[in-house]
N, CA, C and O atoms as CSV, one atom per row, in Angstrom:
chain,resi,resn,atom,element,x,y,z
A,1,UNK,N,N,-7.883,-3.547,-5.722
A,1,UNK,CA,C,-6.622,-3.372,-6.425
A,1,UNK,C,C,-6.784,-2.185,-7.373
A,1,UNK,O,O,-7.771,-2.095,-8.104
A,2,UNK,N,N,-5.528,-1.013,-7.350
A,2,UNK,CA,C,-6.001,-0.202,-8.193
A,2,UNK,C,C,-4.909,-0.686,-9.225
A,2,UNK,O,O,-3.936,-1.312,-8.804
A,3,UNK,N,N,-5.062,-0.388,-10.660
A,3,UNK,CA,C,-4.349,-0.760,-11.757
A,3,UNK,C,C,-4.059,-0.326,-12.698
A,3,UNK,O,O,-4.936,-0.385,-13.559
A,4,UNK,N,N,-2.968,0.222,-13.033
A,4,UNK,CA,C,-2.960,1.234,-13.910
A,4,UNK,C,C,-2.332,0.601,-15.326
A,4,UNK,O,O,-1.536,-0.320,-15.151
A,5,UNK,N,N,-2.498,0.844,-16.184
A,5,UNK,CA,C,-2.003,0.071,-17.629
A,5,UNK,C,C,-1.322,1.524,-18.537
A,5,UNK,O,O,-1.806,2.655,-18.578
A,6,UNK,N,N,-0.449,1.174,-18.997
A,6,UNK,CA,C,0.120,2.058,-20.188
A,6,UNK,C,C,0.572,1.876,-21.060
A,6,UNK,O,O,1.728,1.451,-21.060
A,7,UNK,N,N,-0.075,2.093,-22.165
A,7,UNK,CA,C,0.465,1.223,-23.706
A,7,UNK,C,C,0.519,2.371,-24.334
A,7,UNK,O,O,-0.431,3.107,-24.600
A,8,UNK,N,N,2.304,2.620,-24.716
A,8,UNK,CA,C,2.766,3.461,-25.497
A,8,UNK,C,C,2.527,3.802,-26.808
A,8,UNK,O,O,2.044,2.753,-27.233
A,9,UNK,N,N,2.541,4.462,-27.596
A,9,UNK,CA,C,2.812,4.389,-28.558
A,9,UNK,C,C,3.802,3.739,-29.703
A,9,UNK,O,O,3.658,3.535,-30.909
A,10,UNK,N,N,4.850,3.512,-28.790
A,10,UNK,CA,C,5.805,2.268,-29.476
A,10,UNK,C,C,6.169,1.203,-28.754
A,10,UNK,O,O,7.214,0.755,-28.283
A,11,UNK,N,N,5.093,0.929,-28.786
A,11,UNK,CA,C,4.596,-0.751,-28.404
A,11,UNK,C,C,5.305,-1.130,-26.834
A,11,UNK,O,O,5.361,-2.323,-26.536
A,12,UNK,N,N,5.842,-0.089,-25.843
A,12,UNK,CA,C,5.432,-0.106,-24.843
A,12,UNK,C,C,4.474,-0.804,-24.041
A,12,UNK,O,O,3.318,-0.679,-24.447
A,13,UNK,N,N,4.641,-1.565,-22.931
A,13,UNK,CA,C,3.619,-1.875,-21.872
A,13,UNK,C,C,3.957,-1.483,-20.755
A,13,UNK,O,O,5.175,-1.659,-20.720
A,14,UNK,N,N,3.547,-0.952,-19.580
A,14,UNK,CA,C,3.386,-1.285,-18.551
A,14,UNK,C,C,2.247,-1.177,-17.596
A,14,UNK,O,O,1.356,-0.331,-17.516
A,15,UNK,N,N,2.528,-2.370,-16.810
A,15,UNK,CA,C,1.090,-2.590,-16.123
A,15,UNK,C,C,1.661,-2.813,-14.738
A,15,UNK,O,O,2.585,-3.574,-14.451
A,16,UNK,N,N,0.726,-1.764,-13.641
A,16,UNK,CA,C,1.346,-1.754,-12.292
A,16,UNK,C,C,-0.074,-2.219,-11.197
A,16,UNK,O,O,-1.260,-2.139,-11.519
A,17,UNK,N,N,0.219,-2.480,-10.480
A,17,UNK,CA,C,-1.078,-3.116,-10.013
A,17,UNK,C,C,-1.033,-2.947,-8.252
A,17,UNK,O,O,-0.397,-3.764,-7.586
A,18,UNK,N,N,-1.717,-1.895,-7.657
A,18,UNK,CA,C,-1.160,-1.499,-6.021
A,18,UNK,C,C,-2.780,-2.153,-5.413
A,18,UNK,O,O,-3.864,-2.461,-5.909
A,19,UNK,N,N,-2.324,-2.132,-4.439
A,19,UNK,CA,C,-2.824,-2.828,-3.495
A,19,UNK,C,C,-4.110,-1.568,-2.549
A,19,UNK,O,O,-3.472,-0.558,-2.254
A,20,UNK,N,N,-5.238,-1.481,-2.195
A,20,UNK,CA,C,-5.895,-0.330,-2.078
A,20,UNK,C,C,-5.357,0.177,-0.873
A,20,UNK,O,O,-4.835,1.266,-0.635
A,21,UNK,N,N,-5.678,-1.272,0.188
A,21,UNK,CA,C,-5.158,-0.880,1.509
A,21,UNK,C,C,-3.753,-0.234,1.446
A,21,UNK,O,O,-3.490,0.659,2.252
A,22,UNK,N,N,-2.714,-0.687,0.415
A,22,UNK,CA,C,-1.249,-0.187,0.425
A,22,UNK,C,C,-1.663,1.498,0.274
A,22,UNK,O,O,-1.128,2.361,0.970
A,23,UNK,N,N,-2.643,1.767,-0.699
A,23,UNK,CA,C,-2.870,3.240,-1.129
A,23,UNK,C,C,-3.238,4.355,0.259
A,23,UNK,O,O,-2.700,5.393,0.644
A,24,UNK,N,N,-4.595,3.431,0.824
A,24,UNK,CA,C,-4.619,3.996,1.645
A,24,UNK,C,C,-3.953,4.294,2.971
A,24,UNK,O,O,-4.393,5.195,3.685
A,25,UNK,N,N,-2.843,3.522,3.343
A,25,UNK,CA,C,-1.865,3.481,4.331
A,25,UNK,C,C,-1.233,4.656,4.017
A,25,UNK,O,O,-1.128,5.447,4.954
A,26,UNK,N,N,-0.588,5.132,2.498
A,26,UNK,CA,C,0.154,6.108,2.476
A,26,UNK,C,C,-0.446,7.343,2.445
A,26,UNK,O,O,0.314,8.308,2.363
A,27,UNK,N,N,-2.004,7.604,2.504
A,27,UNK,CA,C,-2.469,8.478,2.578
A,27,UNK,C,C,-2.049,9.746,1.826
A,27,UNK,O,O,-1.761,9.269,0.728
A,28,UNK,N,N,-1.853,10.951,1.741
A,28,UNK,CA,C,-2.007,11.946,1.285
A,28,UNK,C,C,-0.329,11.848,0.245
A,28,UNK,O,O,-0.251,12.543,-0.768
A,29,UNK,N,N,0.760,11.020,0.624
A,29,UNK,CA,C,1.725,10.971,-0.496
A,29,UNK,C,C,0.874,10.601,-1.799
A,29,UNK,O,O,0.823,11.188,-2.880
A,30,UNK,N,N,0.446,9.844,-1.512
A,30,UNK,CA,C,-0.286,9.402,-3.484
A,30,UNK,C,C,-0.777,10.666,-4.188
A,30,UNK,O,O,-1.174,10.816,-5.343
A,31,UNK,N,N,-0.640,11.549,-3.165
A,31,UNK,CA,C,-1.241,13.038,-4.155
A,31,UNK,C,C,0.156,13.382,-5.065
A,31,UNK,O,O,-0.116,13.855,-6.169
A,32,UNK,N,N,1.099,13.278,-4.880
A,32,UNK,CA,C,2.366,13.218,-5.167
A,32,UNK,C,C,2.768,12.597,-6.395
A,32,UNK,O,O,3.498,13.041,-7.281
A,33,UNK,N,N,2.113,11.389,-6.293
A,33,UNK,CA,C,2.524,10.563,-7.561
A,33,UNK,C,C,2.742,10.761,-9.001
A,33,UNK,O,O,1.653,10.526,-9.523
A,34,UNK,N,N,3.610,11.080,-9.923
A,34,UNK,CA,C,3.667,11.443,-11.112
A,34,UNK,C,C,3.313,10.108,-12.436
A,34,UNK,O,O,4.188,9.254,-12.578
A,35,UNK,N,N,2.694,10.064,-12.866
A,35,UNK,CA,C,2.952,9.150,-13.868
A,35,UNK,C,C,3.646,9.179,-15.477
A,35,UNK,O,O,3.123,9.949,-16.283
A,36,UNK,N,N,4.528,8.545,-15.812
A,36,UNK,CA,C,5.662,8.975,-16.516
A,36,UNK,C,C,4.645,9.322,-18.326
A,36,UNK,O,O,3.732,8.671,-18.835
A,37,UNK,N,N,5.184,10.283,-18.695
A,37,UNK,CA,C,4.152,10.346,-19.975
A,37,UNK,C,C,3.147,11.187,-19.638
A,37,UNK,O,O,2.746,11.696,-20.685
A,38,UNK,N,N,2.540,11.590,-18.715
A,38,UNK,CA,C,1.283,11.851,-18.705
A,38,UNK,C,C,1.278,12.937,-17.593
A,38,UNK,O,O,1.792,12.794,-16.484
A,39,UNK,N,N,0.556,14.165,-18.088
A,39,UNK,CA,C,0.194,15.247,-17.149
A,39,UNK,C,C,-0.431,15.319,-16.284
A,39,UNK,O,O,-0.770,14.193,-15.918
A,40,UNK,N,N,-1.152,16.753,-15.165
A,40,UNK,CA,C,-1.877,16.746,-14.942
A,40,UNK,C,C,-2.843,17.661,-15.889
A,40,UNK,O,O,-3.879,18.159,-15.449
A,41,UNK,N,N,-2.517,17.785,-16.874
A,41,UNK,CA,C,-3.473,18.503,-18.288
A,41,UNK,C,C,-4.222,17.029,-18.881
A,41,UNK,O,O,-5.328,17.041,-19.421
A,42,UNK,N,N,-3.757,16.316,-18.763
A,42,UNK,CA,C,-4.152,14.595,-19.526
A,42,UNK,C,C,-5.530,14.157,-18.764
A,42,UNK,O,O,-6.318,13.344,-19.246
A,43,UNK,N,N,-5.675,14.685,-17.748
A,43,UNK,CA,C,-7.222,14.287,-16.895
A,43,UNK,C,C,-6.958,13.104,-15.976
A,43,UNK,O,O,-7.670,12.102,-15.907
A,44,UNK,N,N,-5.282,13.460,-14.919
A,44,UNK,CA,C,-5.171,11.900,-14.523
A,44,UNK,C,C,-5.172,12.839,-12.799
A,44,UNK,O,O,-4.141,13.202,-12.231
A,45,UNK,N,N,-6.270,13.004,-12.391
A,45,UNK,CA,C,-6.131,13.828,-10.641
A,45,UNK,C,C,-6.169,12.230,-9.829
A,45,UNK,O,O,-6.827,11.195,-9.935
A,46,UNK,N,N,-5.213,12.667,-9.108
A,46,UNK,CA,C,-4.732,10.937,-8.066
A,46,UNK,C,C,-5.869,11.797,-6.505
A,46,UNK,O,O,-6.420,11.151,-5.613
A,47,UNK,N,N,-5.885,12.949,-6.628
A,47,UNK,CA,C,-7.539,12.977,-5.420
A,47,UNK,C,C,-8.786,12.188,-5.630
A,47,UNK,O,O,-9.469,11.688,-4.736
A,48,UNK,N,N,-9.035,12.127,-7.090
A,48,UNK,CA,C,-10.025,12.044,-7.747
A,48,UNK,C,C,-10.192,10.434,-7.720
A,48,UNK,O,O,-11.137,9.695,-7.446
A,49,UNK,N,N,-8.787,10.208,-8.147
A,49,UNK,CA,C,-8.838,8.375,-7.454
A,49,UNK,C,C,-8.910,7.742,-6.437
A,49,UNK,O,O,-9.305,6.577,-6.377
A,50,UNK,N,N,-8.456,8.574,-5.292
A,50,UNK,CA,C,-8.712,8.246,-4.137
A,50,UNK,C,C,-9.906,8.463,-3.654
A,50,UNK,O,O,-10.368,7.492,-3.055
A,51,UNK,N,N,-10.706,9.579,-3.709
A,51,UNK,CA,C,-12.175,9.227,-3.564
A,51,UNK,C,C,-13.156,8.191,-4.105
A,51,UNK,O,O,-14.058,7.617,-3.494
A,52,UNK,N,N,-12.839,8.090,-5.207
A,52,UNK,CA,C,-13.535,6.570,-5.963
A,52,UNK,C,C,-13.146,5.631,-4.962
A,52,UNK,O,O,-14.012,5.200,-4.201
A,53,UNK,N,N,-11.477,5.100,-4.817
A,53,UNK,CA,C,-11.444,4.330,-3.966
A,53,UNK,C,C,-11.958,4.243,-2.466
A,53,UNK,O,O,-12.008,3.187,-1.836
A,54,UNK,N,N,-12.425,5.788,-1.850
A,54,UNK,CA,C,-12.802,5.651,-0.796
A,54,UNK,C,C,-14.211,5.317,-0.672
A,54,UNK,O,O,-14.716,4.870,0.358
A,55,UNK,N,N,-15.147,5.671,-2.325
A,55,UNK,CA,C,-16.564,5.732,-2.149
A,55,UNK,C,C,-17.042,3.863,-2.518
A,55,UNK,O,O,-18.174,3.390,-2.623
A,56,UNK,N,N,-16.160,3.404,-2.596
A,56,UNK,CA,C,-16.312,1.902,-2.983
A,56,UNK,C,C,-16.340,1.616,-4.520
A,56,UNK,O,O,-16.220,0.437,-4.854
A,57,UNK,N,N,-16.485,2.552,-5.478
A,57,UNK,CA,C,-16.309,2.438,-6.869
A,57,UNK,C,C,-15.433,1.488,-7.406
A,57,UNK,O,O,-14.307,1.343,-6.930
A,58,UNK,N,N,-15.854,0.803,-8.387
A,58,UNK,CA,C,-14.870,-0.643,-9.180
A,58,UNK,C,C,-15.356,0.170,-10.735
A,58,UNK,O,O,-16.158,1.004,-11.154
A,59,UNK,N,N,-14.408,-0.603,-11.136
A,59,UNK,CA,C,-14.307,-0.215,-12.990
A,59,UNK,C,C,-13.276,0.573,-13.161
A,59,UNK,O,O,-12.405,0.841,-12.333
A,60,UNK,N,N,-13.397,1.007,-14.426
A,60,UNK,CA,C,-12.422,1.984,-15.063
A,60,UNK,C,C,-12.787,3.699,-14.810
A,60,UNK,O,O,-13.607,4.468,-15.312
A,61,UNK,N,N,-11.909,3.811,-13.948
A,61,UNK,CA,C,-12.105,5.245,-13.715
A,61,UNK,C,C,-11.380,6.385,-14.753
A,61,UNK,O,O,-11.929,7.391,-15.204
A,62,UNK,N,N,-10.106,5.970,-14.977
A,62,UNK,CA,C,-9.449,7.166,-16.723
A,62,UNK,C,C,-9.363,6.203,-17.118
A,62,UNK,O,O,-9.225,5.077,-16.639
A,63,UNK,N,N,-9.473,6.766,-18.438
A,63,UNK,CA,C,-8.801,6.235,-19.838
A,63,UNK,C,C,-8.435,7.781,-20.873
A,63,UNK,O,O,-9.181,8.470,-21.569
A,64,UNK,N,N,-7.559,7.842,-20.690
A,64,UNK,CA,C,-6.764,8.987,-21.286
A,64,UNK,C,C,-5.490,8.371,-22.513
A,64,UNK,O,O,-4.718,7.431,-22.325
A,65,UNK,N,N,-5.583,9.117,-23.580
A,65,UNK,CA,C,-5.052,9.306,-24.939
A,65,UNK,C,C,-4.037,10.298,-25.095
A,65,UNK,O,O,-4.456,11.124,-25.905
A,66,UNK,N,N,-3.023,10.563,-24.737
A,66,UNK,CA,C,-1.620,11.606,-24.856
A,66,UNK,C,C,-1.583,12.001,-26.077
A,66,UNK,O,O,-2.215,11.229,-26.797
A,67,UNK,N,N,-0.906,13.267,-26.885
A,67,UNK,CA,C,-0.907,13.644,-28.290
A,67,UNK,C,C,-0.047,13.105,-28.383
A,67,UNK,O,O,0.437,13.385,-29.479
A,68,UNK,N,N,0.670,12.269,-27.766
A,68,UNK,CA,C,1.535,11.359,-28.977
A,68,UNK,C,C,1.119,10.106,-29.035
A,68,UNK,O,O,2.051,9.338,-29.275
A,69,UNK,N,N,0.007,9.549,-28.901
A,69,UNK,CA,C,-0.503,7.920,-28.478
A,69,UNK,C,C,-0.479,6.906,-27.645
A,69,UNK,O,O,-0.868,5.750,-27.815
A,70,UNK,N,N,-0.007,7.401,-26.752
A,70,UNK,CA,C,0.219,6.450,-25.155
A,70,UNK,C,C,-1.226,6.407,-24.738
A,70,UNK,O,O,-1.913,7.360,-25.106
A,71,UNK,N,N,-1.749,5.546,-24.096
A,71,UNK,CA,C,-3.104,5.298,-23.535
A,71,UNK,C,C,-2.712,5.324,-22.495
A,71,UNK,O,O,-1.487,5.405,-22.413
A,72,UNK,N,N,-3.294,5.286,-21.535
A,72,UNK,CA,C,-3.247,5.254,-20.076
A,72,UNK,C,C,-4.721,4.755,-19.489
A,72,UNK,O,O,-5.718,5.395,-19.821
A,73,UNK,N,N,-4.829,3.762,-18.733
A,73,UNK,CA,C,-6.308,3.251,-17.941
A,73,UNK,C,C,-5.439,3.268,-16.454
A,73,UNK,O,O,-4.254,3.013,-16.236
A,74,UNK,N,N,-6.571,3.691,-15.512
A,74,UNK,CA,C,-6.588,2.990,-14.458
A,74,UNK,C,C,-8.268,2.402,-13.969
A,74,UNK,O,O,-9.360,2.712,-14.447
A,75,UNK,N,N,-8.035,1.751,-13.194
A,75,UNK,CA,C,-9.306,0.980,-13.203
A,75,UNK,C,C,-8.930,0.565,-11.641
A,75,UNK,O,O,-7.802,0.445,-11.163
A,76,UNK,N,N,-10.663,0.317,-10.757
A,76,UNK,CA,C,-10.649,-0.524,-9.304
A,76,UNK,C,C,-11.121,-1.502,-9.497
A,76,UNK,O,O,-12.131,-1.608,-10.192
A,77,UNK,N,N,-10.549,-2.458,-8.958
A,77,UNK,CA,C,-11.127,-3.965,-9.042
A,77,UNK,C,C,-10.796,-4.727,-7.311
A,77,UNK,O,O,-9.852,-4.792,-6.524
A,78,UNK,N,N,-12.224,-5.192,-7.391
A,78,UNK,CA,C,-12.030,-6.089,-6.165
A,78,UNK,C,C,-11.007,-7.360,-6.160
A,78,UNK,O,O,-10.886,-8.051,-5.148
């Protein structure tokens, strides 16, 4: 499961939670994916996640801090 969490700065949550096999079915669209708040200056590369997910990697892969205080994690979990 990949999982991404985002806790705003004003007390914001959201927590989305995809499925790996779903990731990998769509193949090369997830390069596409924007996440709301957050750049690709913020350190969030969706290649970079997909190789973790392809190399078998679990844990927290970002944890990124926005200049205005939004956190952002994503993390692999079996």
């Amino acid at each position: 499961m990949l999982r991404v969490r985002v806790l705003s700065a004003t007390d914001d949550t959201v927590n989305v939670n995809i499925p790996v096999n779903f990731l990998k079915a769509i193949g090369n669209a997830v390069n596409n994916i924007k996440i709301p708040g957050v750049s690709e200056q913020d350190g969030i590369d969706i290649k970079m996640i997909m190789e973790a997910i392809d190399s078998g990697l679990e844990g927290k892969i970002v944890d990124v801090k926005s200049n205005n205080g939004d956190i952002v994690e994503v993390s692999i979990e079996s």
